[in-house]
py3Dmol code that shows the C-alpha trace and the ligand (Angstrom):
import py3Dmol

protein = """\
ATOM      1  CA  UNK A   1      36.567 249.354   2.669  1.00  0.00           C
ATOM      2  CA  UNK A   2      38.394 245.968   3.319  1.00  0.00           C
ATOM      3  CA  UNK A   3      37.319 243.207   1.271  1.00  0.00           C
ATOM      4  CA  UNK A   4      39.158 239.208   1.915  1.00  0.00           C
ATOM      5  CA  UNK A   5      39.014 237.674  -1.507  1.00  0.00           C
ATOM      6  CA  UNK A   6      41.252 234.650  -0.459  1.00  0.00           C
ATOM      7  CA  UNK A   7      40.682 231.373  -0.957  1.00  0.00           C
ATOM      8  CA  UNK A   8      41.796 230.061   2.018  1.00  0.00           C
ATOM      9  CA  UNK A   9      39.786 227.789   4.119  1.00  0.00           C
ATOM     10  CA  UNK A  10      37.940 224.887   3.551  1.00  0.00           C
ATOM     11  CA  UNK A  11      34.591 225.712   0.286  1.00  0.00           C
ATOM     12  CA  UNK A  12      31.447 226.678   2.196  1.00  0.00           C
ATOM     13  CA  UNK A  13      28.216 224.364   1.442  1.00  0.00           C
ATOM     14  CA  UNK A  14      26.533 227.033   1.022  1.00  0.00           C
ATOM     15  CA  UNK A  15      27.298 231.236   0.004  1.00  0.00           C
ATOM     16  CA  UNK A  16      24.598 233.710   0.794  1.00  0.00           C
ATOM     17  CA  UNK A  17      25.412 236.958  -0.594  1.00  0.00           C
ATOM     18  CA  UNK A  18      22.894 239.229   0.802  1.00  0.00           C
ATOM     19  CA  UNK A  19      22.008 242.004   3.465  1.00  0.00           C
ATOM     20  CA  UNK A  20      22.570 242.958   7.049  1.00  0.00           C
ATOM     21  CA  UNK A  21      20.149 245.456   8.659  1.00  0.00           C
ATOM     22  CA  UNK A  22      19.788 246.029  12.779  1.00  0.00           C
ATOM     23  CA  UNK A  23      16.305 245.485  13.700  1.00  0.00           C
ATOM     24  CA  UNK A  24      14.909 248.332  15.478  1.00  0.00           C
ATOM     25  CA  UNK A  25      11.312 247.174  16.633  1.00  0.00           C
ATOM     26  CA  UNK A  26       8.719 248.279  18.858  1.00  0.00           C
ATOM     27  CA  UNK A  27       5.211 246.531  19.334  1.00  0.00           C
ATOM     28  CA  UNK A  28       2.028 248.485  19.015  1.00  0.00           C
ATOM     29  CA  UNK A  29      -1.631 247.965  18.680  1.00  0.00           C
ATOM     30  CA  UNK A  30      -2.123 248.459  15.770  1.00  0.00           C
ATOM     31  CA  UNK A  31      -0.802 250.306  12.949  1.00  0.00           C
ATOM     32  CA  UNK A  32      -0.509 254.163  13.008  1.00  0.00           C
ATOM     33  CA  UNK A  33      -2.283 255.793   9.847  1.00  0.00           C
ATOM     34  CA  UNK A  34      -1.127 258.825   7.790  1.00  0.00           C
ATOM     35  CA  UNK A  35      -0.371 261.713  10.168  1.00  0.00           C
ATOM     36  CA  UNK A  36      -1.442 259.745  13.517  1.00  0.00           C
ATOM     37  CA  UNK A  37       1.068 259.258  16.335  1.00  0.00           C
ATOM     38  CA  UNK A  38       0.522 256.070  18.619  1.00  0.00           C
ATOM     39  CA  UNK A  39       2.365 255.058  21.547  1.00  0.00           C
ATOM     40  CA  UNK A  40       4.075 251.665  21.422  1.00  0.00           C
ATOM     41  CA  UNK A  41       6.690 249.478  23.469  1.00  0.00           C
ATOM     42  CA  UNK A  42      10.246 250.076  24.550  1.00  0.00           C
ATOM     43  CA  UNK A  43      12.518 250.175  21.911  1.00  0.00           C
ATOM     44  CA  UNK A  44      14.013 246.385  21.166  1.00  0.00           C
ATOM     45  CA  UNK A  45      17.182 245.818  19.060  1.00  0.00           C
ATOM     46  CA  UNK A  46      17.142 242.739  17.525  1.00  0.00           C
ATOM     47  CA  UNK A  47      20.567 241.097  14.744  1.00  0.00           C
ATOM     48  CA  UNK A  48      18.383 241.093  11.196  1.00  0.00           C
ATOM     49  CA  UNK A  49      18.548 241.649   7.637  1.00  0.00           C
ATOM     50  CA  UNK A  50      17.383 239.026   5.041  1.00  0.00           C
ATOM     51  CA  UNK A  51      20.584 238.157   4.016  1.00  0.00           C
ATOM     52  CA  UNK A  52      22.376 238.116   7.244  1.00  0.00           C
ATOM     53  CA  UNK A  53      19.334 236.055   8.670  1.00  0.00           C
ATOM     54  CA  UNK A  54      19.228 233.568   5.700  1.00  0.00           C
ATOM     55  CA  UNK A  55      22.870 232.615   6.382  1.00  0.00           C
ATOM     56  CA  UNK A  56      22.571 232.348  10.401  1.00  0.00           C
ATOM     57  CA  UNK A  57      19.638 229.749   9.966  1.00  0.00           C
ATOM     58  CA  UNK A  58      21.675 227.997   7.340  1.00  0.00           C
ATOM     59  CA  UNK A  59      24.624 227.786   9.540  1.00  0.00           C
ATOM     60  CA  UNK A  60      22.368 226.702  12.987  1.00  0.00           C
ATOM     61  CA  UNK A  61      20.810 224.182  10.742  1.00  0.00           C
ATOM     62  CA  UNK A  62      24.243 222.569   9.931  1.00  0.00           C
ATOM     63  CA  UNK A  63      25.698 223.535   6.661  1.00  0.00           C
ATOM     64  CA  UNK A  64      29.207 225.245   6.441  1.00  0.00           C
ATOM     65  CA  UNK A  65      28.113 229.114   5.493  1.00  0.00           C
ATOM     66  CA  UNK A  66      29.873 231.816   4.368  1.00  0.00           C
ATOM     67  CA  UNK A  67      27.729 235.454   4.279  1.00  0.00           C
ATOM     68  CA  UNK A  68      28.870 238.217   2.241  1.00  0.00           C
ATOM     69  CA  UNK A  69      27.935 241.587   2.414  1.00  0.00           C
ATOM     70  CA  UNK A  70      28.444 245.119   3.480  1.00  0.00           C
ATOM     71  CA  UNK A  71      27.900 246.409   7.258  1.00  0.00           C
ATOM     72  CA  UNK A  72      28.936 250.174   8.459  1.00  0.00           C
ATOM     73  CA  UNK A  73      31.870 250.944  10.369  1.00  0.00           C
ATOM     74  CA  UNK A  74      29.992 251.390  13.442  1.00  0.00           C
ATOM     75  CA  UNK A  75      28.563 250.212  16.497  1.00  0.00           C
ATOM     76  CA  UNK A  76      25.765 248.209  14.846  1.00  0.00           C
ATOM     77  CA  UNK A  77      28.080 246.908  11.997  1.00  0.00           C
ATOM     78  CA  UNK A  78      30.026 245.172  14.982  1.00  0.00           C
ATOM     79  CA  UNK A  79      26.851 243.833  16.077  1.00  0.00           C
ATOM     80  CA  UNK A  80      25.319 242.462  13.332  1.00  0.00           C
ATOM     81  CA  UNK A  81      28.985 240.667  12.432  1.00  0.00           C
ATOM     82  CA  UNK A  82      28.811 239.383  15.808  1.00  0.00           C
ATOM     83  CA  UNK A  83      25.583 237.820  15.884  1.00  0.00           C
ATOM     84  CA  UNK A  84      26.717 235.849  12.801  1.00  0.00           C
ATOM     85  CA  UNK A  85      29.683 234.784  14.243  1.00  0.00           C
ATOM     86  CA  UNK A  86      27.508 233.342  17.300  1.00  0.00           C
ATOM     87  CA  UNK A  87      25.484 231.626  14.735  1.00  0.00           C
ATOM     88  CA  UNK A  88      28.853 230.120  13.141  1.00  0.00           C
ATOM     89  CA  UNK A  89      28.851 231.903   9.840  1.00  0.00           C
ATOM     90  CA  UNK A  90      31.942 232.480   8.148  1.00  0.00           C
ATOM     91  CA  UNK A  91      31.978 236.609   7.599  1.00  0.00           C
ATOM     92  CA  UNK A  92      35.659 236.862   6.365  1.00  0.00           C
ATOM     93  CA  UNK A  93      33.967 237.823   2.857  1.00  0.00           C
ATOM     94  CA  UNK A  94      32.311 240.763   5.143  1.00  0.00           C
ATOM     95  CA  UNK A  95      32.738 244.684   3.966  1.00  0.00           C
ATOM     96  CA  UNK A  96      32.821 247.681   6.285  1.00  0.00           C
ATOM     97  CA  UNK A  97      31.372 250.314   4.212  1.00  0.00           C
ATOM     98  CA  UNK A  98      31.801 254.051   5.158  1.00  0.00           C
ATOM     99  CA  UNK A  99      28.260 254.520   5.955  1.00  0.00           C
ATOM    100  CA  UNK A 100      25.536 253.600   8.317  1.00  0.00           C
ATOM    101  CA  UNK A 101      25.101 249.839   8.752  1.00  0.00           C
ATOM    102  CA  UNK A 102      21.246 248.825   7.083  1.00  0.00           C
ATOM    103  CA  UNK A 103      18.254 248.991   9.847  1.00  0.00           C
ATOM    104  CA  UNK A 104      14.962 247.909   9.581  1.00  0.00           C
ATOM    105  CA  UNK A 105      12.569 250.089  11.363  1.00  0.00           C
ATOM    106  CA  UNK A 106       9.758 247.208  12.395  1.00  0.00           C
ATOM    107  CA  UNK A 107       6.604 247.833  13.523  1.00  0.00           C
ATOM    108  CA  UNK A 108       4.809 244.732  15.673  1.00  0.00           C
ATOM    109  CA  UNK A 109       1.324 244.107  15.756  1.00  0.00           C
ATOM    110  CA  UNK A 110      -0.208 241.635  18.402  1.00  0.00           C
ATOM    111  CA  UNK A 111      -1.486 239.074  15.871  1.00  0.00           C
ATOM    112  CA  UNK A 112       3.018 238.358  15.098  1.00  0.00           C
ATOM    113  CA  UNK A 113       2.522 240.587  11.888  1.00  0.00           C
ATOM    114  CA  UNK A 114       5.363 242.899  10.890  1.00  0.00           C
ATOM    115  CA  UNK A 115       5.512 246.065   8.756  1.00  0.00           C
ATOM    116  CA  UNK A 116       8.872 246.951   8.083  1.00  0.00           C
ATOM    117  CA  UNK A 117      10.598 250.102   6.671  1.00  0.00           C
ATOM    118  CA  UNK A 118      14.481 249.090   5.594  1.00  0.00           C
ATOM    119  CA  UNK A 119      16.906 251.796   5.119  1.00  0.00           C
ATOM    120  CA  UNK A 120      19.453 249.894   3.005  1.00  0.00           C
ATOM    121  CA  UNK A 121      22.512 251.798   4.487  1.00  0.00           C
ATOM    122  CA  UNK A 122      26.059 250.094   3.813  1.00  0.00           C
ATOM    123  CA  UNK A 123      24.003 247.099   2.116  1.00  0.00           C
ATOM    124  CA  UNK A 124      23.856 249.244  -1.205  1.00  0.00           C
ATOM    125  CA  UNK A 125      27.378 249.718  -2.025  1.00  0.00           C
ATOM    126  CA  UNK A 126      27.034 245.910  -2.295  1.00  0.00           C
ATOM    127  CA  UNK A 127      27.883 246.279  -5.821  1.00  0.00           C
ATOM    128  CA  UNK A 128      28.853 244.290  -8.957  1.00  0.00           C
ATOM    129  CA  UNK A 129      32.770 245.354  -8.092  1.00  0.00           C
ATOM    130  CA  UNK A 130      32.309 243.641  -4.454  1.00  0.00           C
ATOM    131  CA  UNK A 131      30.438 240.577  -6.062  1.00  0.00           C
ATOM    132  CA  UNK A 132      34.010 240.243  -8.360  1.00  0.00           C
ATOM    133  CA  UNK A 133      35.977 240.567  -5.593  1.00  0.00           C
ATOM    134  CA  UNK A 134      34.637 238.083  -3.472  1.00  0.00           C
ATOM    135  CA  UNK A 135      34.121 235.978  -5.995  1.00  0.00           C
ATOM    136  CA  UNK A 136      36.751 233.128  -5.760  1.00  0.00           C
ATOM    137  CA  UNK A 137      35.952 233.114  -2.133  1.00  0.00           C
ATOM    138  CA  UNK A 138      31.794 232.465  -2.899  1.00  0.00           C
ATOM    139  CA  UNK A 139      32.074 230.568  -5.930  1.00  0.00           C
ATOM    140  CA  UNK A 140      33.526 227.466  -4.163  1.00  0.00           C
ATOM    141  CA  UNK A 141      30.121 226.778  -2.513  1.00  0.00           C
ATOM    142  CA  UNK A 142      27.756 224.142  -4.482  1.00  0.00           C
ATOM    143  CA  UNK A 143      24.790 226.306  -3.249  1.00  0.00           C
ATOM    144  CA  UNK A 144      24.454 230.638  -4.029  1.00  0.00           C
ATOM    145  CA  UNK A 145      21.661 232.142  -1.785  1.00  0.00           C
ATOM    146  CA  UNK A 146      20.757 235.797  -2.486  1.00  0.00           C
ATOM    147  CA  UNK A 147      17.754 237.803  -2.107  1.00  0.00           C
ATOM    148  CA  UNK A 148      16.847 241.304  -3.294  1.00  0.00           C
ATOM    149  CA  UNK A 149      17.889 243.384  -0.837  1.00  0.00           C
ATOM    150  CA  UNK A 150      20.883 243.658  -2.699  1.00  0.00           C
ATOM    151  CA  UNK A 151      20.955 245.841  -5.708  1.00  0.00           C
ATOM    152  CA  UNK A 152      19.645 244.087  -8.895  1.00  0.00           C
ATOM    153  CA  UNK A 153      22.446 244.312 -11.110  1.00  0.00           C
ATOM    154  CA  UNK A 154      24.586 242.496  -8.276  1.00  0.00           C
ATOM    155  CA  UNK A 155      22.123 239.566  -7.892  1.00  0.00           C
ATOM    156  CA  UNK A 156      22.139 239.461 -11.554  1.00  0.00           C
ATOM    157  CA  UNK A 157      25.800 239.343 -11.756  1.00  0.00           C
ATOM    158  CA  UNK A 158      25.782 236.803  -9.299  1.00  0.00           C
ATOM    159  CA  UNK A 159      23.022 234.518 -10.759  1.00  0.00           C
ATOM    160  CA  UNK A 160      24.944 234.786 -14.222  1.00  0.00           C
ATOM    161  CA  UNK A 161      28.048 233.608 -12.972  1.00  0.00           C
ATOM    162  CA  UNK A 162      27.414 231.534 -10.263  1.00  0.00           C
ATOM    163  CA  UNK A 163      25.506 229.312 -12.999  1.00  0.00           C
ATOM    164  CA  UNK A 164      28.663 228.798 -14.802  1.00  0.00           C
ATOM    165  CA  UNK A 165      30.363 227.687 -11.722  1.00  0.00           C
ATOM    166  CA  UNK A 166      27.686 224.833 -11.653  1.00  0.00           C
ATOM    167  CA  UNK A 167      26.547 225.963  -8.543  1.00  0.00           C
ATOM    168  CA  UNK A 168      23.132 226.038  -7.043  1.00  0.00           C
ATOM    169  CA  UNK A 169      20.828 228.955  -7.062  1.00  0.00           C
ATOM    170  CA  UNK A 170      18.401 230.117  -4.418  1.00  0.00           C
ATOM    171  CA  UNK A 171      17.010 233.207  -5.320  1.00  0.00           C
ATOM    172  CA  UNK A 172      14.091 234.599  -2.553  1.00  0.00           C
ATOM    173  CA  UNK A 173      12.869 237.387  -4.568  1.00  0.00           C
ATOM    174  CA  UNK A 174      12.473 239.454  -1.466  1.00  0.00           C
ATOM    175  CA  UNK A 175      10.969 242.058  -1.169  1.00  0.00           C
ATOM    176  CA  UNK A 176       8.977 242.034  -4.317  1.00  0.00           C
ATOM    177  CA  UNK A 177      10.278 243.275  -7.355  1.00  0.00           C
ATOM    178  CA  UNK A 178      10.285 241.064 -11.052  1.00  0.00           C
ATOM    179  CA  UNK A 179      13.092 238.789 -11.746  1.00  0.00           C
ATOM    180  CA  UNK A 180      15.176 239.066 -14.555  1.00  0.00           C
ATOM    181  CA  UNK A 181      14.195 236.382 -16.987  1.00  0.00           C
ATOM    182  CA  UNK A 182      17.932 235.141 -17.058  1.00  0.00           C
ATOM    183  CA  UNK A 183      18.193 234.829 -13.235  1.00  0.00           C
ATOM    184  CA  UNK A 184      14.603 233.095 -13.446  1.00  0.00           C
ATOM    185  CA  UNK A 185      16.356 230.417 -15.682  1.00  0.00           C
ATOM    186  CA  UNK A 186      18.589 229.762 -12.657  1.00  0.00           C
ATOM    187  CA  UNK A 187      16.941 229.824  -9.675  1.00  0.00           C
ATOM    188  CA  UNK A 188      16.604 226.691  -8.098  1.00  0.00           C
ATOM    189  CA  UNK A 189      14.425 226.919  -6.347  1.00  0.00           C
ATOM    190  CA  UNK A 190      12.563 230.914  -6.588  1.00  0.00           C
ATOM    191  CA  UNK A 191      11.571 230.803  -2.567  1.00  0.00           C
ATOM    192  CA  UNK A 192       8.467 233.594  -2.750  1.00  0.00           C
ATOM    193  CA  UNK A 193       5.354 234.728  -0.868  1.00  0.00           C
ATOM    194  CA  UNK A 194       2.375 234.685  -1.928  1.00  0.00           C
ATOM    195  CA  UNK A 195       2.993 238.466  -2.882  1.00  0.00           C
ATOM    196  CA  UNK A 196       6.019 238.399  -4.583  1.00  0.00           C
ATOM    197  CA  UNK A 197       4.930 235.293  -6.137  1.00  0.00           C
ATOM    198  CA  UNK A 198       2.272 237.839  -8.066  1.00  0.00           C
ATOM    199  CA  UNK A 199       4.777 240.456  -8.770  1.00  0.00           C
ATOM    200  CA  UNK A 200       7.008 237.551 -10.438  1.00  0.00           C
ATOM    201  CA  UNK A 201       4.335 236.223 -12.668  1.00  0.00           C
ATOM    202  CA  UNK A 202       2.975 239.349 -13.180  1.00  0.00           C
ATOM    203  CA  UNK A 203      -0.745 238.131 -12.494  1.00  0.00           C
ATOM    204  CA  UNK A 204      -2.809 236.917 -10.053  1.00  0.00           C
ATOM    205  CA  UNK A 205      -3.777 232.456 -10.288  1.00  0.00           C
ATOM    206  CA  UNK A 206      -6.884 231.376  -8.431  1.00  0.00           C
ATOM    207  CA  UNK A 207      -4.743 228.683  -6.731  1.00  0.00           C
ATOM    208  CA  UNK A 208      -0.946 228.641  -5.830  1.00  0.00           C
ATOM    209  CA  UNK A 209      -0.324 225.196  -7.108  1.00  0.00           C
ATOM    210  CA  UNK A 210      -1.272 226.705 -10.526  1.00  0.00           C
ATOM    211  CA  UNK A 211       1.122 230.152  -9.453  1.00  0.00           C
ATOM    212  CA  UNK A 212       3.806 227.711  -8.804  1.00  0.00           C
ATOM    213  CA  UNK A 213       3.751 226.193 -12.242  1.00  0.00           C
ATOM    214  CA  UNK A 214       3.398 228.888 -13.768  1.00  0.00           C
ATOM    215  CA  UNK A 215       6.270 230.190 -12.311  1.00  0.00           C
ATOM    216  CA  UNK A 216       7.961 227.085 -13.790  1.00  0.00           C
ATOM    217  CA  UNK A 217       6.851 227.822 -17.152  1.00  0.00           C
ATOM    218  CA  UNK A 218       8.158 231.585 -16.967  1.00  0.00           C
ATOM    219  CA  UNK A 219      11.392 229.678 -16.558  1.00  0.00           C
ATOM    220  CA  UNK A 220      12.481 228.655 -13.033  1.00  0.00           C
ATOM    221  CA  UNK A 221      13.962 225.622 -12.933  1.00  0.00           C
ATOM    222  CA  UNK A 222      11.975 224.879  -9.606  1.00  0.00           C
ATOM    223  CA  UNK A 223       9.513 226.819  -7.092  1.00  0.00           C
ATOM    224  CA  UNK A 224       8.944 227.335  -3.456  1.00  0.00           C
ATOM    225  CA  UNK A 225       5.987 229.294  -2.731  1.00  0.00           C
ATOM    226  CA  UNK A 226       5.164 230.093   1.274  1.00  0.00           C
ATOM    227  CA  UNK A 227       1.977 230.392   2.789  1.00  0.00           C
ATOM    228  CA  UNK A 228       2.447 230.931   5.824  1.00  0.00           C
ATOM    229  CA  UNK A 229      -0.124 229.383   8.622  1.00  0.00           C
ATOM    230  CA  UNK A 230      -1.131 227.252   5.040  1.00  0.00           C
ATOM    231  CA  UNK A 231       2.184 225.568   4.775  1.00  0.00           C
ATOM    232  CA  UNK A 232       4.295 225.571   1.720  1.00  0.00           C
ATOM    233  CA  UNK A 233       3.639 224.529  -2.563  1.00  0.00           C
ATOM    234  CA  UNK A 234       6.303 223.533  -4.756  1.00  0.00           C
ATOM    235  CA  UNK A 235       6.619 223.190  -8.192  1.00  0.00           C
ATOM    236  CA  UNK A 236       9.812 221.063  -9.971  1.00  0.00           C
ATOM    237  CA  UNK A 237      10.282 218.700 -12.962  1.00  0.00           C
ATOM    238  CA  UNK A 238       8.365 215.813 -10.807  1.00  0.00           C
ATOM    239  CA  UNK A 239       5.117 217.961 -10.501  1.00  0.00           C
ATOM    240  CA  UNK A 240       3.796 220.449  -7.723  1.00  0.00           C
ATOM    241  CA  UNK A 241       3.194 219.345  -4.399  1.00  0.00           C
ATOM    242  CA  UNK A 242       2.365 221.039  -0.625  1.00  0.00           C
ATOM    243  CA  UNK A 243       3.617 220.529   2.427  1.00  0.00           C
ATOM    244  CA  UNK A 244       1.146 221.652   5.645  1.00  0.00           C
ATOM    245  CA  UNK A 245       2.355 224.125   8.447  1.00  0.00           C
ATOM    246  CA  UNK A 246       2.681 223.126  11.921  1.00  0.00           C
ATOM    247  CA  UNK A 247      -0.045 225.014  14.546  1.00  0.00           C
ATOM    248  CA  UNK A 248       2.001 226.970  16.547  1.00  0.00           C
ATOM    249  CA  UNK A 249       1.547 230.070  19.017  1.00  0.00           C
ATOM    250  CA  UNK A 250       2.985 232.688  16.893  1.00  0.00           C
ATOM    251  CA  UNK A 251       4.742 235.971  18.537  1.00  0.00           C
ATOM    252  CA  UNK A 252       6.467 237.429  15.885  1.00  0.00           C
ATOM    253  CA  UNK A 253       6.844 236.340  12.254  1.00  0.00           C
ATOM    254  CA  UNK A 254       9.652 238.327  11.355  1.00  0.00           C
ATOM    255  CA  UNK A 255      12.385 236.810   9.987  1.00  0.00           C
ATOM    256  CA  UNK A 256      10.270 233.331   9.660  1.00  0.00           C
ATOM    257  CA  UNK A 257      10.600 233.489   5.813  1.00  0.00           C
ATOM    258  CA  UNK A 258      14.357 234.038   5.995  1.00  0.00           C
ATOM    259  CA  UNK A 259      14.822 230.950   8.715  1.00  0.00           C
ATOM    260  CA  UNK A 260      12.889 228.925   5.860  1.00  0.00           C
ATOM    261  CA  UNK A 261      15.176 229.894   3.406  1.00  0.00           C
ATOM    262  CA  UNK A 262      17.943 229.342   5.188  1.00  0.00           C
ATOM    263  CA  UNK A 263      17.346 226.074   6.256  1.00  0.00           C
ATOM    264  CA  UNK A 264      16.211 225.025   2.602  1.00  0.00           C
ATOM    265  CA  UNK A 265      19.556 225.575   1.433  1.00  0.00           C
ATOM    266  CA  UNK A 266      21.124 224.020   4.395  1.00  0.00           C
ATOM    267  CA  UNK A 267      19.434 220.507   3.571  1.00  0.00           C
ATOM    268  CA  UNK A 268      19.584 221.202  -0.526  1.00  0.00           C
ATOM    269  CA  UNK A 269      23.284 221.918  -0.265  1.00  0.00           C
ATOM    270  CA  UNK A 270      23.490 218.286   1.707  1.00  0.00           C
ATOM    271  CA  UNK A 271      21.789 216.875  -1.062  1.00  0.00           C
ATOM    272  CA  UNK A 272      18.268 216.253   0.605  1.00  0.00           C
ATOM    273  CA  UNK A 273      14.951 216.463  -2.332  1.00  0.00           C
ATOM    274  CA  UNK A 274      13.077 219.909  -2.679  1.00  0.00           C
ATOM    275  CA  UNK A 275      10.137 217.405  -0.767  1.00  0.00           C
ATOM    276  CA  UNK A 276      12.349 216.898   2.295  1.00  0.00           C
ATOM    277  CA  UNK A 277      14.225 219.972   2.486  1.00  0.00           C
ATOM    278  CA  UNK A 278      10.802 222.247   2.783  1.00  0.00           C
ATOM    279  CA  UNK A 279       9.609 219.508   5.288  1.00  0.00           C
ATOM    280  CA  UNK A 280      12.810 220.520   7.575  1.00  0.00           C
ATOM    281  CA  UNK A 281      12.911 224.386   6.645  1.00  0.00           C
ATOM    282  CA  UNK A 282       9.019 224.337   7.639  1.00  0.00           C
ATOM    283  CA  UNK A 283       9.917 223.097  10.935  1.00  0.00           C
ATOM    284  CA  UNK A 284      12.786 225.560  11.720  1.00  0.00           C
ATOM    285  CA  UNK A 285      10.064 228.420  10.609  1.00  0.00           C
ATOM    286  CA  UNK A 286       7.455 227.725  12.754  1.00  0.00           C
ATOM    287  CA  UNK A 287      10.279 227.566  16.114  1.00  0.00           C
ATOM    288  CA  UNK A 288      11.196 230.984  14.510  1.00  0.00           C
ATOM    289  CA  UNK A 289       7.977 232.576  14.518  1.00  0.00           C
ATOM    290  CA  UNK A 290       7.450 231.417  18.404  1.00  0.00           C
ATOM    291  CA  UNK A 291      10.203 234.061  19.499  1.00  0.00           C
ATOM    292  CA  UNK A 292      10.638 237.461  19.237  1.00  0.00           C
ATOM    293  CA  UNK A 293      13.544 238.712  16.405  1.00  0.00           C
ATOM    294  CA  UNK A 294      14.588 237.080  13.496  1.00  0.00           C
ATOM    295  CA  UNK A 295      18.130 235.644  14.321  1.00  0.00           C
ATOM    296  CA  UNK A 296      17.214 235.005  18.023  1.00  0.00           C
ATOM    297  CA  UNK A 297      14.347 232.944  17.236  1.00  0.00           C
ATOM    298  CA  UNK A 298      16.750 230.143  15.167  1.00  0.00           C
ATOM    299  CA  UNK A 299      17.709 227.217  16.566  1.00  0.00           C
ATOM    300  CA  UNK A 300      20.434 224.376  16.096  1.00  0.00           C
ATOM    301  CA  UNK A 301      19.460 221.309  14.019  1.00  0.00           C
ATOM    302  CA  UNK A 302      18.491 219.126  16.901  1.00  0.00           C
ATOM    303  CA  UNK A 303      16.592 221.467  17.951  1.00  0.00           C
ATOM    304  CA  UNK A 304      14.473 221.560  14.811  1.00  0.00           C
ATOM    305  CA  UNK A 305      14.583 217.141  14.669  1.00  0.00           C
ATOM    306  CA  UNK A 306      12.968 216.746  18.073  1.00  0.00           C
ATOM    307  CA  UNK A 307      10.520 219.598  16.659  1.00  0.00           C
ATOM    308  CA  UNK A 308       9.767 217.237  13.777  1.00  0.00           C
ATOM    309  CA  UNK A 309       9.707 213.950  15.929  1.00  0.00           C
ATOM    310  CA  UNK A 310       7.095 215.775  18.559  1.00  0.00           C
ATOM    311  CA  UNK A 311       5.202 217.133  15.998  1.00  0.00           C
ATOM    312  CA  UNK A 312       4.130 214.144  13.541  1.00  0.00           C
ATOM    313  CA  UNK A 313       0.559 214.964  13.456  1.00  0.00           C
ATOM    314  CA  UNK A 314      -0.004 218.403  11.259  1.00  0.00           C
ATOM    315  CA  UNK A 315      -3.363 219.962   9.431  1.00  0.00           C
ATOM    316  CA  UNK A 316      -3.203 218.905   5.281  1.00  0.00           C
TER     317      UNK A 316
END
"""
ligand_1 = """\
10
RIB
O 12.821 239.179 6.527
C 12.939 239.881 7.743
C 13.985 240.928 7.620
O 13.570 241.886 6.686
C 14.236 241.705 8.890
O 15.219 241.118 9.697
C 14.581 243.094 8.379
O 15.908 243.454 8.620
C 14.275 243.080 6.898
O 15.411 242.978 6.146
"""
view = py3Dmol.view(width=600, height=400)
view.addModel(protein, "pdb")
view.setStyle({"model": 0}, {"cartoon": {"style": "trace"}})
view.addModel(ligand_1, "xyz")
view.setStyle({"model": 1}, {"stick": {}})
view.zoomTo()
view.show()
C-alpha cells in the first residue's frame, strides 16, 4: 500500500474521500427475476464509483479537488485513476490496495433506470488508519465530501474531525443506511434520495418539504433532498424551498446523483447559497443523465452555464 500524506501543493477547495468502482453495465429489457436468465447488450465499461464520480464532477465544474481513496493494483485501478486525472482531480492522496479494485455490476433498463450490485473491493480497506494518514493532506480543503460507500467508522472519523478543522461537510448518505447522530450534526448539507431520506428519518412524511425539515430537526445543519424528474427540496436555517428539474431525454441516470453532488460542493466551496448551488448542480445532473456512464456523462462548467442560459423556462 502507498499512501502520500504530504502537504505539498496548493489546499484543495474541496476533499472527497470516497469510493472508486469500474462500472460494468449491460442494458436489458427489463429486469431478470429470481432464477431467470435474460439476454442483454454487449458488455460496456464505464470509470464509476460514488466517490470517484462525486470528485470528477466537482473538478469539471471548477473547484480544485483532491479524491482519496483506495483502488486495486490492477488493470482497472489504473483506469479508474486515470479517468480522474482526465477530469483534473488531484489523486496523489490515492491507495493501491492489494485486492481487486471496487466494480459495480449495473443493470440498464430502457426507461435510464439502474440497478446496481457494488462489490466494494479495495474501497473497504478504506479505513480509519488511511483517513489519519491522509489527513493533513484532506484537512486543508474548506469543503469534506464523503458518502457511504466507505466504511462507517471512516466517514465517522472523518465527519468528527473534519468539523474541528472548520471545514465543510457534505455527507450523501449513499446508499441508504442511518447516520450517526454526531455526523448528522455536521453535515452541511445531508444530499439524499427520496429513499435514503426515509432510512435517515426513520419514517415515512407525506411531503418532502416536511422530510426535509425534519431531517433538520434530527440535527442536520442543512438538507438536500433529490427527486429526480421532480427537481430538488432543501431545508436550512432560512426555511425549505424547491428547485424544479429541467425536461430532458434521459438515457441513463446513473451516476446523475453523484454529478449533483459534486457540483453542489463545487459552487458551496466557492461560496455560492445552498439556493444557487442546487440551481447549478441541477443543471450539471440533467446533462449527466443524457449520456451513457456516470463520469462520461459530466461536463466542464461552461458547458453546464450555456445549459442554464438555454434552458430558462423549467416546470415548478
Ligand atoms: O451512483 C452511481 C455509482 O454507484 C456507480 O458509478 C456505481 O459505481 C455505484 O457506486
Amino acid at each position: 500500500m502507498t499512501t502520500s500524506s504530504e502537504a505539498t501543493t496548493a489546499a484543495p477547495a474541496v476533499a472527497v474521500l470516497g469510493s472508486a468502482n469500474a462500472d460494468l453495465v449491460v442494458e436489458v429489457d427489463r429486469r431478470p427475476a429470481g432464477g431467470e436468465t435474460i439476454i442483454g447488450s454487449d458488455l460496456q465499461q464505464f470509470a464509476g464509483g460514488k466517490g470517484a464520480n462525486q470528485s470528477a464532477a466537482c473538478a469539471k465544474a471548477g473547484s480544485s479537488t483532491l479524491f482519496v481513496g483506495c483502488v486495486g493494483e490492477d488493470s482497472n485501478g489504473e483506469f479508474l485513476v486515470r479517468s480522474l486525472e482526465q477530469a483534473g482531480v488531484d489523486v496523489s492522496s490515492v491507495n493501491r490496495i492489494a485486492k481487486p479494485s471496487g466494480t459495480a455490476i449495473i443493470f440498464l433498463t430502457p426507461d435510464g433506470e439502474n440497478s446496481i450490485v457494488v462489490s466494494p473491493g479495495a474501497n473497504a480497506a478504506f479505513d480509519v488508519e488511511i483517513a489519519k494518514a491522509t489527513q493533513p493532506v484532506w484537512s486543508r480543503a474548506d469543503a469534506v465530501v464523503m458518502n457511504f460507500e466507505l466504511p462507517m467508522a471512516t466517514v465517522n472519523y472523518v465527519a468528527a474531525a473534519a468539523a474541528t478543522h472548520n471545514q465543510r461537510v457534505i455527507l450523501n448518505a449513499a446508499p441508504a443506511f442511518s447516520v450517526d447522530e454526531a455526523t448528522l450534526r455536521v453535515c452541511d448539507p445531508l444530499v439524499v434520495n427520496e429513499h435514503e431520506a426515509e432510512v435517515v428519518l426513520g419514517e415515512k412524511l407525506d411531503n418532502y418539504e416536511r422530510v426535509a425539515q425534519a431531517l433538520r430537526g434530527k440535527g442536520a445543519r442543512s438538507v438536500v433532498i433529490t427527486l429526480g424528474g421532480d427537481g430538488a427540496v432543501a431545508a436550512d436555517e432560512d426555511g425549505v424551498f424547491r428547485i424544479p428539474a429541467y425536461e430532458v431525454d434521459v438515457v441513463d441516470t446513473t451516476g446523475a446523483g453523484d454529478a449533483f453532488v459534486g457540483a453542489l460542493a463545487s459552487e458551496l466551496s466557492a461560496g455560492t447559497t445552498l439556493r444557487g448551488a442546487m440551481e447549478f448542480a441541477t443543471a450539471m445532473s440533467a446533462i449527466a443523465v443524457q449520456k451513457h456512464g456516470a463520469q462520461p456523462s459530466y461536463v466542464t462548467r461552461n458547458v453546464v452555464e450555456a445549459f442554464i442560459s438555454e434552458n430558462q423556462t423549467r416546470s415548478q
